[in-house]
N, C-alpha and C positions, 0 to 999 in steps of 0.2 A: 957419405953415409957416416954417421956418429956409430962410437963404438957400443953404444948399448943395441942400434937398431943391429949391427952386428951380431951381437952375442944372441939376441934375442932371434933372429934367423938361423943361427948354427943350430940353438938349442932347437928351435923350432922342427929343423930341416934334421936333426938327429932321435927328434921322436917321430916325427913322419915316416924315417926308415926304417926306426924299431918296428913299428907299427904294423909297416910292411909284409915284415920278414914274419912278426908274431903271426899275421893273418896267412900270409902262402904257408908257414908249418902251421896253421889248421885245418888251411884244405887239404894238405897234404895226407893229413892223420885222419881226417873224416872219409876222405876219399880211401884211403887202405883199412879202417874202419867196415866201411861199404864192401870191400870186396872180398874183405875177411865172411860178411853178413850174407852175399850173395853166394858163397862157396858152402857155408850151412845150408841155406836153402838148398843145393844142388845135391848134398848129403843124403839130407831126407829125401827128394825127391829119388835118388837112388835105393834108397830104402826101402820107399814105397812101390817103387816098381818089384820089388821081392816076390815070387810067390808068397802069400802069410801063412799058406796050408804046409809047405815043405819047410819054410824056411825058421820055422814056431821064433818069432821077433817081434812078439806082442807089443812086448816095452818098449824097443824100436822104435815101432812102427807109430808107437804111442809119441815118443819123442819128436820123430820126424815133422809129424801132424803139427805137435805144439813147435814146434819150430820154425816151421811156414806160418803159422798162423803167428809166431812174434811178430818179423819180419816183413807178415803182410800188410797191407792197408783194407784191406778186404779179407775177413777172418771167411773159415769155411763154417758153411751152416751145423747146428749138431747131427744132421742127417747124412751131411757129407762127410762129417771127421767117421760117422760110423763106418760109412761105406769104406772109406779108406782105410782102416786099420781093417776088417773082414777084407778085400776084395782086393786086386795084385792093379796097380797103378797103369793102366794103359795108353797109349795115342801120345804123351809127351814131349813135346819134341822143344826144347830151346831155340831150335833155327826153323819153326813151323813161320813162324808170321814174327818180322825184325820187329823189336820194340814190346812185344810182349810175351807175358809166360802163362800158359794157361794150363789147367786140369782138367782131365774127362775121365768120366765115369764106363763100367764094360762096356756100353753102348752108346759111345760117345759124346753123351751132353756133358755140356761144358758144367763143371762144378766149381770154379773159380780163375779169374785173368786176373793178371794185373800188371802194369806198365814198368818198362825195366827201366 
């Protein structure tokens, strides 16, 4: 091997590493990002489980709402954000069905899922 084909592989082989390590510390910041993101949504939806009549958490409950709906990919209709700030969040469960998060309304229709 000649010394430029040399140098030209060190350099090579020392941006490929950089390269690397730039990409694992971005999934690593996306990914703690994410579960920064996932723990707001958990927030609100503890929120919205509040009684709204005892607990007077309008703003709240107003935040909650826009805070799932950043977060979602699937925003709640204007009929369902009503319902959810009036009406105490019920049926919720995170460990209902692996792999998804969903909403229901006092009588259980679903008012929004979406894939964790």
């Amino acid at each position: 091997m000649r010394f430029n084909e040399v140098i030209t592989a060190a350099i090579v082989g020392g941006i490929a590493g950089f390269l690397t390590s730039l990409s694992t510390e971005a999934i690593k910041y996306y990914s703690k990002n994410r579960e920064l993101d996932i723990e707001l949504v958990k927030i609100g939806v503890s929120i919205l489980r509040a009684d709204p009549k005892e607990t007077q958490t309008e703003g709240a409950r107003e935040w909650a709402v826009d805070t799932i709906n950043f977060f979602s990919p699937i925003k709640f209709s204007p009929e369902a954000k009503t319902e959810l700030l009036k009406n105490q969040l019920r049926g919720f469960d995170y460990g209902y069905e692996p792999g998804y998060d969903c909403t229901f309304d006092n009588e259980g229709r679903p008012l929004g899922c979406r894939v964790r």
